[in-house]
C-alpha positions as CSV (number, residue, x, y, z in Angstrom):
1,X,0.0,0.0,0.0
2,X,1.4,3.8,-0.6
3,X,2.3,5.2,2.3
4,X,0.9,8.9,0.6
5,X,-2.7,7.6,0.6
6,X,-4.9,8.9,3.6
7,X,-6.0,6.6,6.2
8,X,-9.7,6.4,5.8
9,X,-10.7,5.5,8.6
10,X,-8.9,8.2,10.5
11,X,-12.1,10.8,10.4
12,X,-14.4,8.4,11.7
13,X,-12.2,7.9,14.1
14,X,-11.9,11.3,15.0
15,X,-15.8,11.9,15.6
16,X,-16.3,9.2,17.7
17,X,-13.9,10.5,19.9
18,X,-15.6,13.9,20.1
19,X,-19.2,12.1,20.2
20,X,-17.4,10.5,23.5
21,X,-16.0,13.6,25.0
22,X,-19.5,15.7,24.7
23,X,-21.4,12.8,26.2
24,X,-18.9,13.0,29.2
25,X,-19.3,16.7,29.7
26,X,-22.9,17.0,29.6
27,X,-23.1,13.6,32.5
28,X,-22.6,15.8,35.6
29,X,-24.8,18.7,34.2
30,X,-27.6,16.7,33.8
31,X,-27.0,14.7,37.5
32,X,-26.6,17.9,39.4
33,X,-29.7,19.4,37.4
34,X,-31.2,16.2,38.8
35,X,-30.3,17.1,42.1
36,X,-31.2,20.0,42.4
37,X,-34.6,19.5,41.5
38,X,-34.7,16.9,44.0
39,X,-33.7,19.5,46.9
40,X,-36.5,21.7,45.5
41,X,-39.6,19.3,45.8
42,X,-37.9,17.6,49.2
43,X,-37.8,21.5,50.4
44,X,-40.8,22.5,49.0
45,X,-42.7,19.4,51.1
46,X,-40.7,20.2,54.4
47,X,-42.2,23.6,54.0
48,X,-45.9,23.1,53.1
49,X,-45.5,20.7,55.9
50,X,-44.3,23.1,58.8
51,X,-46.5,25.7,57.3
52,X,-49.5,23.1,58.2
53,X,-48.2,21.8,61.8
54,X,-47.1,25.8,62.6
55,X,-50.3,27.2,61.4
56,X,-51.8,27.7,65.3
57,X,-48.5,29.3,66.3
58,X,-48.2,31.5,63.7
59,X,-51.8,32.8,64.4
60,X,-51.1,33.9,68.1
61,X,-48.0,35.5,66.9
62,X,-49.9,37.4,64.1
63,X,-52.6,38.4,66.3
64,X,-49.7,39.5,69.0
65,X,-48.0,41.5,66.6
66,X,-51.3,43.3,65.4
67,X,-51.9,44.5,69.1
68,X,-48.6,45.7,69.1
69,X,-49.1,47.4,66.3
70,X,-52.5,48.9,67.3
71,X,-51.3,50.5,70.7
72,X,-48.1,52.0,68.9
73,X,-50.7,54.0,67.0
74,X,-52.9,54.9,69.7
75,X,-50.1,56.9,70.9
76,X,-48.5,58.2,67.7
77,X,-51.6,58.6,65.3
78,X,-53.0,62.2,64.5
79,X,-56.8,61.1,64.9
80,X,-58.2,62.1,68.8
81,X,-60.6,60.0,70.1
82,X,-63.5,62.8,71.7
83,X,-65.4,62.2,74.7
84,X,-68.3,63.8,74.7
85,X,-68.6,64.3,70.9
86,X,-71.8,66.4,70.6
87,X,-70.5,69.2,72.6
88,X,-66.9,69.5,71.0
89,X,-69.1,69.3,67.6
90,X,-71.6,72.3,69.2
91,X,-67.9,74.2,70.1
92,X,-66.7,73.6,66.7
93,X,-69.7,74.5,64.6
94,X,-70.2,78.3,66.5
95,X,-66.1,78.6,66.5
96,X,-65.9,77.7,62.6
97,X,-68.9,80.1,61.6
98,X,-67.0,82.8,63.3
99,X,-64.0,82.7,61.6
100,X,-64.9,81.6,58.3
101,X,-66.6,85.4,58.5
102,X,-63.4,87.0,60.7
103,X,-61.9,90.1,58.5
104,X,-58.2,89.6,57.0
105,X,-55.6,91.1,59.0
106,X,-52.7,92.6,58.3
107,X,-49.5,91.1,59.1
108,X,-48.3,93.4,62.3
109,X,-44.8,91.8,62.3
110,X,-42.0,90.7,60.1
111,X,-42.5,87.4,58.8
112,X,-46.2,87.0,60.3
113,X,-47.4,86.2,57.1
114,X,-45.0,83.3,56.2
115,X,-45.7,81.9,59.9
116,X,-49.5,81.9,58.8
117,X,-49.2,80.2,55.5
118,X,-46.6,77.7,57.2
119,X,-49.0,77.0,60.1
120,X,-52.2,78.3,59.1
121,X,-52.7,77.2,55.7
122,X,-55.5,78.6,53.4
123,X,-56.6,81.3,55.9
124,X,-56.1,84.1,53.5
125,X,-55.2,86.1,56.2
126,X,-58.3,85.7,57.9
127,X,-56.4,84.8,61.1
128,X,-58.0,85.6,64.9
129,X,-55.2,85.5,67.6
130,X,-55.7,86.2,71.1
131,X,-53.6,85.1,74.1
132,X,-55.1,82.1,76.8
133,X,-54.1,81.1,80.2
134,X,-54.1,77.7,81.0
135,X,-53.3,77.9,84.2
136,X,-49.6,78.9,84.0
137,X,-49.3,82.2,82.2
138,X,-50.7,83.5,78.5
139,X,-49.8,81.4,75.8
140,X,-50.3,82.9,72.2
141,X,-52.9,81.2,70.3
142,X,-53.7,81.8,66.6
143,X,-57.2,80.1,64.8
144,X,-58.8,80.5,61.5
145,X,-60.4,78.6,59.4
146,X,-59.9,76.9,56.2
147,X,-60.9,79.3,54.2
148,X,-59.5,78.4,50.7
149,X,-60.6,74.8,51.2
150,X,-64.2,75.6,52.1
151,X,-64.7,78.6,49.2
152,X,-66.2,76.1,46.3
153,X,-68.1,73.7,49.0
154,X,-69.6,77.5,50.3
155,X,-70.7,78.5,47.2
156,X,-72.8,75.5,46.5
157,X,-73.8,75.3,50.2
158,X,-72.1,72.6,51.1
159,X,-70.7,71.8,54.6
160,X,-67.6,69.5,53.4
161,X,-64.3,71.0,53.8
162,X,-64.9,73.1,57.0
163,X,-61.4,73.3,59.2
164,X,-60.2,75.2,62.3
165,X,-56.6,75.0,62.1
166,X,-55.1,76.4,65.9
167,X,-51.0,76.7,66.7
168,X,-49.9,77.5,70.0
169,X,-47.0,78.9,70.8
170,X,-45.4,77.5,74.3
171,X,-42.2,78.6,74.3
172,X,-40.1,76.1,73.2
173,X,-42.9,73.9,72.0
174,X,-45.3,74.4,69.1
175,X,-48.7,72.4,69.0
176,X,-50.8,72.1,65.9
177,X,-54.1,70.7,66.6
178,X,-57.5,71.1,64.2
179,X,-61.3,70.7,64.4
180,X,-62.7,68.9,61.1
181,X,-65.8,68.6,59.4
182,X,-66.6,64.6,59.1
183,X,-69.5,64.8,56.2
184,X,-69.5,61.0,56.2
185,X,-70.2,61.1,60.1
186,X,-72.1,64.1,60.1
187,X,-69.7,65.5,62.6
188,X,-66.5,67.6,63.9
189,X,-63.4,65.6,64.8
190,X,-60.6,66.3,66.0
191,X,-56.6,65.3,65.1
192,X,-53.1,66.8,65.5
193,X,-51.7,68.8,62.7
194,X,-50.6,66.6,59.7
195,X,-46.5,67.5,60.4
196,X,-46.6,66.3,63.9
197,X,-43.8,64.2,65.1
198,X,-43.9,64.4,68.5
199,X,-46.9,65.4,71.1
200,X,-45.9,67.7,73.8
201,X,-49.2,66.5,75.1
202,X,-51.3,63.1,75.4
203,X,-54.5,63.1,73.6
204,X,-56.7,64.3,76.6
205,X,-54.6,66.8,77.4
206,X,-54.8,68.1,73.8
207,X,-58.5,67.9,73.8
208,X,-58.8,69.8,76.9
209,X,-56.6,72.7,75.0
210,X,-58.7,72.2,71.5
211,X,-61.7,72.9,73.7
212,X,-60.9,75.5,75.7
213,X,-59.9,77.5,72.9
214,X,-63.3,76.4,70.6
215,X,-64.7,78.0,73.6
216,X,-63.4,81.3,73.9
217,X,-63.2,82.2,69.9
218,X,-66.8,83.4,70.3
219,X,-65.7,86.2,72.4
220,X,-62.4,86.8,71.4
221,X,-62.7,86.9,67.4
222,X,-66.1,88.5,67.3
223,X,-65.3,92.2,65.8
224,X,-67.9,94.6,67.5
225,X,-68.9,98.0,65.7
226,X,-67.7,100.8,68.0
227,X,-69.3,102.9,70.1
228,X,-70.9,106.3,68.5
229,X,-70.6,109.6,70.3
230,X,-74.1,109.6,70.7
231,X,-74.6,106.5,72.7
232,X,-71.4,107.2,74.8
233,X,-73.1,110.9,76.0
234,X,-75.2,110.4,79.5
């Protein structure tokens, strides 16, 4: 035979060997594919099954979680819970109809009127202030109502959107509290202004103030004609 003609059974040779070597390296894909998918479903049974023997514990925990929950927002939510309802709603109603009507005012100090739209927002300057004593000296106390809120439910005679928005100053403490028209409940509530993080005061405490000062707007933002010369002559 001449050595110069090809083997021809080289080639042949030469793809089995690469059929061989292909086989090989796909074998321990295809077992740890296998395994893995084992794991899942024995994994995947462990779990449905301590989802089934854990269901009672899990409940008592959820529900002890819940009235966790629940009592950190008693003492950090805005909404007040009112005793005596029907009175603070009377308050509210005779305070709100007062300043809805109270004249605008002019700012009487530098920056008044950026303290009003920061802390009395949509009173269009229609802003009553008057000083209270609580007991321990006169605390400045501004009130006015929502007026830009209320303007299109007025003109159509509606009573939604009716606010009393009141800041106190207390020195190094400022509370924001508000009287709000429910129109679902048919009456006033009360919560803490929207930006408060902390309360200088507990809820009942802060009801007491809301009231005290519902109270005395009638005679402290009512503007009375003065006096002619002719009624003040004997």
């Amino acid at each position: 035979m001449d050595d110069n003609v090809p083997n021809s059974t080289e080639p042949v040779t030469t793809k089995t060997k690469v059929e061989k070597v292909r086989k090989e390296s796909w074998a321990p894909a295809v077992k740890w594919l296998f395994i893995c998918l084992t794991m899942f479903l024995f994994t995947l049974i462990l779990y449905k099954a301590y989802r089934v023997v854990t269901a009672p514990v899990r409940g008592i925990s959820d529900a002890a979680e819940l009235i966790k929950d629940q009592t950190s927002n008693v003492s950090n939510r805005l909404d007040v819970a009112l005793k005596k309802p029907k009175s603070f709603s009377q308050l509210s109603e005779e305070a709100f109809n007062i300043l809805v009507e109270y004249p605008v005012q002019k700012p009487s100090k530098f920056g008044e009127s950026l303290f009003w739209a920061q802390h009395l927002r949509g009173s269009k300057g229609q802003v009553c202030a008057f000083k209270v004593n609580f007991g321990d000296g006169d605390i400045p106390v501004y009130t006015a109502a929502n007026n830009s809120k209320y303007k299109t439910a007025k003109a159509v005679g509606s009573l939604q959107n009716r606010i009393i928005r009141v800041h106190l100053l207390t020195g190094g403490e400022q509370i924001g509290l508000r009287s709000y028209w429910d129109d679902q409940a048919k009456k006033w509530k009360m919560r803490w202004r929207r930006m408060t993080f902390s309360k200088p005061l507990n809820d009942e405490g802060a009801q007491k103030t809301l009231r005290q000062i519902l109270s005395e707007i009638p005679e402290r933002c009512v503007i009375r004609p003065a006096a002619s010369p002719q009624s003040e002559q004997p």
